[in-house]
C-alpha positions in Angstrom: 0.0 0.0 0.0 2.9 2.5 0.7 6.4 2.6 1.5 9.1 4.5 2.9 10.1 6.3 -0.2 6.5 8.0 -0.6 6.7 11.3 -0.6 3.1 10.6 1.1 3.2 7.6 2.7 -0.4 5.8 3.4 -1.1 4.1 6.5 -4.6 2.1 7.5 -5.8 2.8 11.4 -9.0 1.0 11.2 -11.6 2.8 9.7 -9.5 5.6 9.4 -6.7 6.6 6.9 -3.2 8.1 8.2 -1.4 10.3 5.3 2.1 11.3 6.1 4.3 13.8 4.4 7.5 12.0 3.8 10.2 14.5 3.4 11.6 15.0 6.4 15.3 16.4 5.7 13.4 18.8 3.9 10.6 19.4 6.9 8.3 17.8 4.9 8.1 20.8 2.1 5.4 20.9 -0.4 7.7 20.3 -3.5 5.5 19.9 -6.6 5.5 16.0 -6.7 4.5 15.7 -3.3 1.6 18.2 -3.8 0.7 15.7 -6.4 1.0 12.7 -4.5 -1.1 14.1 -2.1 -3.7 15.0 -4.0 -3.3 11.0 -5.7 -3.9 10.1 -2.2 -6.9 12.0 -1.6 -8.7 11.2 -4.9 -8.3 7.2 -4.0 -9.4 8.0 -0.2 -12.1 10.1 -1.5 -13.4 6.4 -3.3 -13.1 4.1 -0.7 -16.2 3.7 1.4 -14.8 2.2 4.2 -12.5 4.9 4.8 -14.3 7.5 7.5 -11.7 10.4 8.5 -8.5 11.1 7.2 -5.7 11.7 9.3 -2.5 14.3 8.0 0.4 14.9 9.7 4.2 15.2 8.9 7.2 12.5 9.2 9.8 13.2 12.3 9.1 15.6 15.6 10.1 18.8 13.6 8.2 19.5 11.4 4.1 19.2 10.2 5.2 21.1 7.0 7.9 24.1 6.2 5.9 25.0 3.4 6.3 25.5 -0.1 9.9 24.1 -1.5 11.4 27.3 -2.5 14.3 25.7 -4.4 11.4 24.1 -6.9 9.6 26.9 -7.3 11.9 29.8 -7.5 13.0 28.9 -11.2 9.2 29.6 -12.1 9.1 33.3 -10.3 12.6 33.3 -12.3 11.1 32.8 -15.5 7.8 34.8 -15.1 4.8 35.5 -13.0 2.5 34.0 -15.3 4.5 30.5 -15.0 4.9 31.5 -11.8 1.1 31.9 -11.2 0.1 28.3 -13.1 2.7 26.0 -11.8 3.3 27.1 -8.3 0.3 28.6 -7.1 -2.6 27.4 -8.5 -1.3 24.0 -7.5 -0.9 25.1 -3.9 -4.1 26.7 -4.1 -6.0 23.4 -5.7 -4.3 21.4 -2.6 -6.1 23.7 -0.4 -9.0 23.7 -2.0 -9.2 20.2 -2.3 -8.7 19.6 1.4 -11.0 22.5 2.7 -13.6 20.5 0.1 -13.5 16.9 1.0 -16.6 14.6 2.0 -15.0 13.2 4.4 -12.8 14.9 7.4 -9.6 15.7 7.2 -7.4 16.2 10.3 -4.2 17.9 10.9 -2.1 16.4 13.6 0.1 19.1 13.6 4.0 17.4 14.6 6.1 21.1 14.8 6.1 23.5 12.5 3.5 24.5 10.1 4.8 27.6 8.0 3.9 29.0 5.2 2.0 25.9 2.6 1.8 23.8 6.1 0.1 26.4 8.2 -2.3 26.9 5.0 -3.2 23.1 4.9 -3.7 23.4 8.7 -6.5 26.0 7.6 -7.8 23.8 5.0 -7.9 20.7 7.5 -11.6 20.5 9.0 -10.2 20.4 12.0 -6.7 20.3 13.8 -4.9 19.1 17.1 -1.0 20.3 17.4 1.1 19.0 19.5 2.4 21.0 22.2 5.6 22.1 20.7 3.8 23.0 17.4 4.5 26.4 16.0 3.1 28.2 12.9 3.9 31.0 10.6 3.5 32.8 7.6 6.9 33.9 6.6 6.2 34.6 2.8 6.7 38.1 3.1 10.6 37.1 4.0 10.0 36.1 0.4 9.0 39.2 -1.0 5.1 37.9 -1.6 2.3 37.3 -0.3 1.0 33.6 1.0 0.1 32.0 -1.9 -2.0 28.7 -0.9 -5.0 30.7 0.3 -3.8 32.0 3.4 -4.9 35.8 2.7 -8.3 34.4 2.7 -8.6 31.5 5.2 -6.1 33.1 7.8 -8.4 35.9 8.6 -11.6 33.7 8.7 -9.9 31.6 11.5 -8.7 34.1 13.9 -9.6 37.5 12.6 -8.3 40.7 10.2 -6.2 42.2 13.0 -4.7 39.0 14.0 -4.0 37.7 10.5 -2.5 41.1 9.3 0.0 40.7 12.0 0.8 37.1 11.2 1.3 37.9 7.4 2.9 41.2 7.7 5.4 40.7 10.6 5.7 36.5 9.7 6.4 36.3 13.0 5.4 32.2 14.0 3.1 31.8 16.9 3.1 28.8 19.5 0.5 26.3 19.9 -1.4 27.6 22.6 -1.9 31.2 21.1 -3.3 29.2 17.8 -5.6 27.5 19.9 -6.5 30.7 20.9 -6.9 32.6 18.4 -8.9 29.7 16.8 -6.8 27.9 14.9 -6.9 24.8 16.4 -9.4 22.6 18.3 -7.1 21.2 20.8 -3.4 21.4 22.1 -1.7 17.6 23.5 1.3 16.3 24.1 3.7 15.1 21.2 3.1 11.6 22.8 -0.3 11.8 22.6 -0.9 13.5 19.4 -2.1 10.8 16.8 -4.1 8.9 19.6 -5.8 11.8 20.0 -6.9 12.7 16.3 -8.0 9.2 15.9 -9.8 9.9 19.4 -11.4 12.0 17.5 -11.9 10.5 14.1 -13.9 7.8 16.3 -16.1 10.5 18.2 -17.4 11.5 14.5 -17.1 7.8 12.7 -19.7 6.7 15.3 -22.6 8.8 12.9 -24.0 8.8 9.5 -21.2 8.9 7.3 -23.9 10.9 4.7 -24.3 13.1 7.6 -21.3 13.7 8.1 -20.7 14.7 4.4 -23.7 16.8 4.0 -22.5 17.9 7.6 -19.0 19.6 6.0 -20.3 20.8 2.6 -23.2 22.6 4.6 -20.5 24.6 6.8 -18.1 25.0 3.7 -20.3 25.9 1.0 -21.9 28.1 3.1 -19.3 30.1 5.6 -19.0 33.2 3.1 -22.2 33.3 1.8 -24.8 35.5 3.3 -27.0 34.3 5.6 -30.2 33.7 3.5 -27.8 31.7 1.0 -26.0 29.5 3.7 -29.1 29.0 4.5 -30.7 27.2 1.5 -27.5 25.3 1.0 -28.3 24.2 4.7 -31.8 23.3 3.6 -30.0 21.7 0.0 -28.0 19.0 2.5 -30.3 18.5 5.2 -32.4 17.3 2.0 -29.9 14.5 0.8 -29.4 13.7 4.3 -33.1 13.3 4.8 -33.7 10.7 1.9 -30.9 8.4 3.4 -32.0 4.9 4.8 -29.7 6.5 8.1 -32.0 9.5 8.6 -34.9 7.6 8.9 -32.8 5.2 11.2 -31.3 7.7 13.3 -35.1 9.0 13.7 -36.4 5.9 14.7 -34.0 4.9 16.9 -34.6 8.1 19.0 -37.8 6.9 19.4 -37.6 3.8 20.5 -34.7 4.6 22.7 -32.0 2.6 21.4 -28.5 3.2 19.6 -29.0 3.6 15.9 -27.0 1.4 13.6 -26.0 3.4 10.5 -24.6 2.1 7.3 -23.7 4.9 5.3 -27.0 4.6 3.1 
């Protein structure tokens, strides 16, 4: 299924899937083929049913992710922005994307840093724990840009315009607890504890409708930006798909009759 040369290496935890960025003499930077592995990885997750939440951290105690690989990259801001623009950051930005939009959760077990591309996935993630050494940063204007992988937008939507400017203007990193509060996190643990706890986690929200949980995440995502009238007929669009699942009506029923419901994803 994987092996130690992946530049994301796949690993099972019972219902759940564990992706792992595999470049750790680098600190796990986002070089262009691992982008593209990742996104390999999430297209086959994405089509296995019995895979619940996904799990994404980095290899080794340093680092989640550094970020972009600037030595790949900085022959295409060499050439021109335009090649600059399609291979470099659109790609980034798809990643994103692509996380931010998946059916089914993705975690960020945040290992050390996350700067730059790593503290954008982090944002992407639909949700996060760090471990307690865990630091995060958006150093791109060391760089001479701004970020690139959607952290102008999704920064400030986490832990607010003020907050954000300061991150991305002074690229200054942040500890863990100060991302937990600020909102960028859902939990701080120790190092030890870190994956048990995401898969704590994973189990907390595997116990539901898995179309629930679907309709769940595209309800929140789709509609976050929207005004409120729209968000709320994209609520109403999901709670509709939910509704005619074979779970829905046995979630309902089992409320009634006072006993656990038994969902199969149907």
């Amino acid at each position: 299924m994987t092996n130690a040369n992946d530049l994301v290496c796949y690993e099972q935890s019972g219902q759940h899937a564990l992706l792992v960025l595999n470049r750790p003499d680098k600190l796990n930077a986002l070089s262009y083929a691992l982008i593209d592995a990742l996104m390999a990885r999430l297209d086959a997750i994405e089509a296995d049913p019995a895979v619940r939440c996904v799990i994404l951290t980095g290899r080794g105690s340093r680092a989640f992710s550094a970020g972009a690989d600037i030595a790949g990259f900085a022959p295409d801001i060499a050439a021109s922005p335009e090649q600059a623009q399609r291979r470099f950051l659109l790609r980034g930005q798809a990643m994103t994307r692509r996380i931010e939009t998946f059916p089914k959760p993705v975690i960020a077990a945040v290992n050390g840093l996350a700067f730059g591309g790593g503290c954008e996935i982090v944002e992407a993630c639909s949700l996060a724990i760090a471990a307690g050494h865990a630091t995060f940063a958006k150093p791109e204007i060391k760089l001479g840009f701004p970020p690139t992988f959607g952290g102008t937008q999704r920064l400030p939507r986490h832990v607010g315009r003020k907050r954000a400017n300061e991150m991305i203007l002074a690229g200054d990193a942040i500890d863990a607890d100060s991302a937990l509060r600020f909102g960028l996190l859902n939990a701080v643990v120790s190092a030890a504890d870190l994956l048990p706890a995401c898969l704590r986690l994973a189990e907390r929200i595997a116990r539901h409708s898995a179309i629930a949980v679907t309709a769940s995440l595209r309800a929140v995502t789709r509609g976050i930006n929207l005004p409120i009238d729209e968000g709320l007929a994209v609520e109403a669009m999901q709670f509709m798909i939910a509704a005619a699942s074979q779970d829905a009506r046995e979630g309902s029923s089992a409320f009634v009759e006072k006993r656990p419901a038994t969902f199969r994803g149907a």
